[in-house]
One Martini backbone bead per residue (centre of mass of N, CA, C, O) as a GRO file, in nm:
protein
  225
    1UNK     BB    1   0.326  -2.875  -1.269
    2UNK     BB    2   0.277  -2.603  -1.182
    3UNK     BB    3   0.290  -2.303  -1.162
    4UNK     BB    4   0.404  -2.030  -0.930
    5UNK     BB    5   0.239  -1.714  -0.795
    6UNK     BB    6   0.351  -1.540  -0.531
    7UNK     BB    7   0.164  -1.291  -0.310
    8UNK     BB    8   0.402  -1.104  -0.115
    9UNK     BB    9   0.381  -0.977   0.193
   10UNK     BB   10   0.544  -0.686   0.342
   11UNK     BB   11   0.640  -0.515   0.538
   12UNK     BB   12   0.627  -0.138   0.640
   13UNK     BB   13   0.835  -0.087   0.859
   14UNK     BB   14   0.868  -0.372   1.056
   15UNK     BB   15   1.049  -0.628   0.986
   16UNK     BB   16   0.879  -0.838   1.198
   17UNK     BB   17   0.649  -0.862   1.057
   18UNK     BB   18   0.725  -1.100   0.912
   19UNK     BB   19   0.643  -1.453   0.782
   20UNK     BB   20   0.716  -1.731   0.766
   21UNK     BB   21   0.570  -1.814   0.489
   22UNK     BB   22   0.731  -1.552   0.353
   23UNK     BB   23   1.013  -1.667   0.411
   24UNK     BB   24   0.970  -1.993   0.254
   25UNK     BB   25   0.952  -1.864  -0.017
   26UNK     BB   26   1.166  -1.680  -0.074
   27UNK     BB   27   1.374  -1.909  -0.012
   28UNK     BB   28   1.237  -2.134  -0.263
   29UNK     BB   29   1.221  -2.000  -0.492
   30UNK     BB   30   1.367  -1.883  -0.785
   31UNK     BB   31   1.232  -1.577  -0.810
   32UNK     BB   32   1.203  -1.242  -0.812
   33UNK     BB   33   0.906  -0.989  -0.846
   34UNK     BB   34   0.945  -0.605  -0.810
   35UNK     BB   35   0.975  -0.288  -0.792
   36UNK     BB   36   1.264  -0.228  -0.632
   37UNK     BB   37   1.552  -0.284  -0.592
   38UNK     BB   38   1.657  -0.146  -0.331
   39UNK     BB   39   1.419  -0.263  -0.136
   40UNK     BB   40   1.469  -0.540  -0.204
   41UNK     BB   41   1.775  -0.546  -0.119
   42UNK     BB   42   1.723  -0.483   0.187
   43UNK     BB   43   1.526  -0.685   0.281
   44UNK     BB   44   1.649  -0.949   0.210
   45UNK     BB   45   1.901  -0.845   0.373
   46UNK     BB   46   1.770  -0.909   0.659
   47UNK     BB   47   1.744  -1.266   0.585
   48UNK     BB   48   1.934  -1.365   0.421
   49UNK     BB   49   1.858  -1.330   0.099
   50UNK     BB   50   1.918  -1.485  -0.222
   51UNK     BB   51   1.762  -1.367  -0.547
   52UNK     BB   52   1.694  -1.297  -0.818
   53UNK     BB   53   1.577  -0.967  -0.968
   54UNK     BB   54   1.258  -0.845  -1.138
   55UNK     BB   55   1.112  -0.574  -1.261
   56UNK     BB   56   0.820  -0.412  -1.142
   57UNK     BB   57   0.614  -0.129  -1.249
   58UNK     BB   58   0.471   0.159  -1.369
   59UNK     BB   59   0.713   0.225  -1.631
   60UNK     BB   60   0.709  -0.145  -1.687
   61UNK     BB   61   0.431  -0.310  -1.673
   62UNK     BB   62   0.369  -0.394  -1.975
   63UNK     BB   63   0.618  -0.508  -2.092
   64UNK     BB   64   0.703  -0.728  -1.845
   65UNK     BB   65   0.461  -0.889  -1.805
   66UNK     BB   66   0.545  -1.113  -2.056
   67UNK     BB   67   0.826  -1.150  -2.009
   68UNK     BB   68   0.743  -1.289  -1.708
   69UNK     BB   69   0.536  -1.500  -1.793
   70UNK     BB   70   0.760  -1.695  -1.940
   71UNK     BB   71   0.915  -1.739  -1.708
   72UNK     BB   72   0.708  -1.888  -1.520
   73UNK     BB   73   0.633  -2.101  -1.682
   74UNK     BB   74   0.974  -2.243  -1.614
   75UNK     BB   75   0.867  -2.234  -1.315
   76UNK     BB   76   0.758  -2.334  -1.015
   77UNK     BB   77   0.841  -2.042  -0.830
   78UNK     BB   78   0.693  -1.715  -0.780
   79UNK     BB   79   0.773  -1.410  -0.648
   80UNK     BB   80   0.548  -1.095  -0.510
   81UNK     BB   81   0.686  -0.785  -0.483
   82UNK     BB   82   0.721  -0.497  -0.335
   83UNK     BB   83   0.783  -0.249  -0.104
   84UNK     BB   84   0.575  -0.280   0.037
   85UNK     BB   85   0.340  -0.495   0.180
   86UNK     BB   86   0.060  -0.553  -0.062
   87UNK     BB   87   0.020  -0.618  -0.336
   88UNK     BB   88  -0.169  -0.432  -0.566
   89UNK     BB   89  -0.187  -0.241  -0.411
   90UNK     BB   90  -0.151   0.048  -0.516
   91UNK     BB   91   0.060  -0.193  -0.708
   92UNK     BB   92   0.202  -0.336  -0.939
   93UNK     BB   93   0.043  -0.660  -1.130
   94UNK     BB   94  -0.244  -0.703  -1.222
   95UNK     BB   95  -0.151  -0.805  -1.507
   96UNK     BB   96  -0.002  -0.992  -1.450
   97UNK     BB   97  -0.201  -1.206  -1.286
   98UNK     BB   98  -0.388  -1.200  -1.547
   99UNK     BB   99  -0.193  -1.348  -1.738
  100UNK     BB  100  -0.143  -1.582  -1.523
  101UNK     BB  101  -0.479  -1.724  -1.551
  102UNK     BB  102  -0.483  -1.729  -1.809
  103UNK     BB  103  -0.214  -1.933  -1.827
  104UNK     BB  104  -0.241  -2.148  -1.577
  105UNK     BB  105  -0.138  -2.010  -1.321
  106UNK     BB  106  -0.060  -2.023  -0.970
  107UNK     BB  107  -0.248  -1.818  -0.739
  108UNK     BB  108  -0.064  -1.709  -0.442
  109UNK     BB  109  -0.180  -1.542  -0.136
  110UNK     BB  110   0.037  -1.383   0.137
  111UNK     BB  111  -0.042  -1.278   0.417
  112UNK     BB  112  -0.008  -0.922   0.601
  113UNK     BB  113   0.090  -0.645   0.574
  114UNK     BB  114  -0.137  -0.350   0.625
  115UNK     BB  115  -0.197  -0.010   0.639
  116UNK     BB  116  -0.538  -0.021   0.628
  117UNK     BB  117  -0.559  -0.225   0.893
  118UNK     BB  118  -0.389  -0.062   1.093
  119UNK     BB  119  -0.551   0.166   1.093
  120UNK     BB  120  -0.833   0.081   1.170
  121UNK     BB  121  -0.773  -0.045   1.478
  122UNK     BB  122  -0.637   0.243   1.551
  123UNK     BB  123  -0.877   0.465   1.558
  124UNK     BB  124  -1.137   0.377   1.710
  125UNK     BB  125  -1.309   0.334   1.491
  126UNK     BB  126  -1.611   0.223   1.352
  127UNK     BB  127  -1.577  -0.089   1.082
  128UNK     BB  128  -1.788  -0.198   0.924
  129UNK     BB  129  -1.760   0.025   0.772
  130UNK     BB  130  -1.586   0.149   0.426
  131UNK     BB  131  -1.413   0.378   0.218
  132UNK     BB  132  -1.166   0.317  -0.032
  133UNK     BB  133  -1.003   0.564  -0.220
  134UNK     BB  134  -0.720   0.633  -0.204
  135UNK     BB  135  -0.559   0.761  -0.444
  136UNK     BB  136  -0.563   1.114  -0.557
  137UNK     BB  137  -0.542   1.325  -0.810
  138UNK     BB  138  -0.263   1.573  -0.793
  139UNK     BB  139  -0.475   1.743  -0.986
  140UNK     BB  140  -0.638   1.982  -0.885
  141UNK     BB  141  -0.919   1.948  -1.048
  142UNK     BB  142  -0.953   1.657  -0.968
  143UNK     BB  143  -0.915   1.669  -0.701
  144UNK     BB  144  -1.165   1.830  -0.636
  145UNK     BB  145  -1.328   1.646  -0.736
  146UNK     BB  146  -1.336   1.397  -0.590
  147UNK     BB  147  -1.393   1.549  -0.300
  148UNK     BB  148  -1.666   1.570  -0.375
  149UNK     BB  149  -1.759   1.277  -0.415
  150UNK     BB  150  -1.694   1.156  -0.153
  151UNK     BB  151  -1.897   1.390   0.033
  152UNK     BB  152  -2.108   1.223  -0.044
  153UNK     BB  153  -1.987   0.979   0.135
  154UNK     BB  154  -2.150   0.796   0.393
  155UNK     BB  155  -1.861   0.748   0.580
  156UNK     BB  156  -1.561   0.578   0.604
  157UNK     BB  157  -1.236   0.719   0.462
  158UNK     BB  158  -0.995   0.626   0.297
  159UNK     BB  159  -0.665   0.775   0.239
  160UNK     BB  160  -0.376   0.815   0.030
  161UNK     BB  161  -0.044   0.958   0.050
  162UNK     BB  162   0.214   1.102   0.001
  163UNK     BB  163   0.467   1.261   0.202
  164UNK     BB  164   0.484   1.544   0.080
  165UNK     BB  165   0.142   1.554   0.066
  166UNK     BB  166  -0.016   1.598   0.356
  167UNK     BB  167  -0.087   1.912   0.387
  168UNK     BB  168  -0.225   1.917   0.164
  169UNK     BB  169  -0.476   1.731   0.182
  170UNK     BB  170  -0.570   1.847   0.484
  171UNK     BB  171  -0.605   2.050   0.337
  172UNK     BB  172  -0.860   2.010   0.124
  173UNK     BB  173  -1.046   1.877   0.366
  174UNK     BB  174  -1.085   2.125   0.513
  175UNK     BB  175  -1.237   2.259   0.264
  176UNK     BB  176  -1.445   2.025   0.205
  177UNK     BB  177  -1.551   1.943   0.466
  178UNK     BB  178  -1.417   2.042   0.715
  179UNK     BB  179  -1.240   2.152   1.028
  180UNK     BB  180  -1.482   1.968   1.184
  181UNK     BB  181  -1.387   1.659   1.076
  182UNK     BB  182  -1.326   1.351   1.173
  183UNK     BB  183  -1.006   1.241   1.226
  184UNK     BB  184  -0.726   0.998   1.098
  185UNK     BB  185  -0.355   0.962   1.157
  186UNK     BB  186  -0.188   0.755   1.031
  187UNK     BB  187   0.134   0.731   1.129
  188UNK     BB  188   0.419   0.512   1.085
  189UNK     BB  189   0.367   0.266   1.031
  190UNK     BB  190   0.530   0.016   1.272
  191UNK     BB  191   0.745   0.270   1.322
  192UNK     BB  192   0.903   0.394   1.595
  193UNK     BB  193   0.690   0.696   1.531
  194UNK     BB  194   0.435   0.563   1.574
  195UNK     BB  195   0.083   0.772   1.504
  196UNK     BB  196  -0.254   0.870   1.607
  197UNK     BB  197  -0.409   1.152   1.480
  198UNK     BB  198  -0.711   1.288   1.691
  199UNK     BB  199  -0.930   1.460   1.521
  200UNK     BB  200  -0.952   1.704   1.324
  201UNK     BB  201  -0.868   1.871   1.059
  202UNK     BB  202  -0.759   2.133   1.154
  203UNK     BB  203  -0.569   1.935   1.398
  204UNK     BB  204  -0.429   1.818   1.230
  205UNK     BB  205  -0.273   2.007   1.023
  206UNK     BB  206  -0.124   2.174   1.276
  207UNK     BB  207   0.041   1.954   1.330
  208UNK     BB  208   0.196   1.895   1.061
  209UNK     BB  209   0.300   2.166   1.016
  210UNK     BB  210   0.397   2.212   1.309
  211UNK     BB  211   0.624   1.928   1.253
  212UNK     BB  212   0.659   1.847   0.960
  213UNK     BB  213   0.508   1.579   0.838
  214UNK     BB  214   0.682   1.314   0.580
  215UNK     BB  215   0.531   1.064   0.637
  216UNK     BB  216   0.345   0.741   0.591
  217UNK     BB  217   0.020   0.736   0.528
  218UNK     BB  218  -0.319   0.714   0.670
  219UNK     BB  219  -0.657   0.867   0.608
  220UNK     BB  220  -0.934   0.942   0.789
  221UNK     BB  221  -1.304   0.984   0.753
  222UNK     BB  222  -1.588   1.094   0.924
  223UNK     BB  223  -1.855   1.094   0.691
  224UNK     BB  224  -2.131   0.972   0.857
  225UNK     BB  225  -2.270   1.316   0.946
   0.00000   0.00000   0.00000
């Protein structure tokens, strides 16, 4: 039989969100390759699941591919989880992926938690069409440049930044959009404190200022019009 690659989605940040799926595959596997020891072995004991884990990240995912391509080469089952969510989006694995394919093992997408499908159920925004931007580059002349080139994209845009970036961005929006363009800040979703933040770039701004606000969200922008 071939070796199988199972493409694990895991919660986003309430437990519960696991799929039985995920759960019967996590707990059959031969071994795990994560992102991070340390969220991975919070997560996997919140299931009382215990198996080997291998690293793969940002760090060393070039190098690691290939050590990886090997192990899974002589396993039944081998698991590819992230730090939370769906693999692969915005997250290290796709060269390992790429790799497994080429050399004819059997690569199986486990569907679960996903952050951008969850801001935009929730935005309230009719999204039969959307542009998914993900992260821009964190250097200033660059991100001005994505944020102009985007400004053209007359769409649903949806845009993703880490927590300490959130004030950061609004400005940046704020001053390319206009303080009066259309968003939504789905803010620490699916866990206890998560918020929908609707209205203006401008009063979206003002409430993480004044709240500071520094947790993991998503951000959508209506440049429809």
């Amino acid at each position: 039989m071939k070796p199988k690659l199972y493409i694990v989605s895991t919660p986003i940040g309430n437990y519960e969100d696991i799929t039985l799926r995920a759960l019967k595959i996590l707990r059959g596997c031969d071994f795990i390759i994560c992102e991070e020891y340390r969220e991975a072995n919070r997560l996997l004991s919140e299931y009382d699941i215990k198996k080997e884990l291998y690293s793969l990240n940002e760090h060393n995912e070039e190098e690691n591919s290939y050590t990886l391509l090997e192990k899974i080469r002589q396993a039944e089952s081998v698991a590819l989880i992230s730090d939370c969510g769906t693999p692969l989006f915005s997250d290290p694995g796709t060269l390992l992926v790429q790799l497994a394919i080429k050399n004819g093992i059997e690569v199986i997408p486990v569907p679960g938690s996903n952050s951008l499908m969850a801001a935009l159920v929730g935005s309230g925004f009719d999204f039969k069409k959307f542009y998914y931007a993900g992260w821009i580059s964190p250097k200033k002349d660059l991100r001005r440049r994505d944020l102009m080139r985007l400004k053209e994209i007359k769409e649903l845009i949806v845009l993703m930044e880490t927590p300490y970036r959130l004030v950061k961005i609004l400005e940046d929006v704020t001053m390319h959009f206009g303080s009066s363009k259309q968003v939504v800040l789905a803010y620490n979703l699916t866990q206890k404190d998560e918020e929908f933040i609707r209205g203006t770039a401008g009063e979206a701004l003002n409430v993480a200022k004044s709240r500071n606000l520094k947790g993991e969200f998503v951000l959508i922008i209506d440049n429809r019009r």
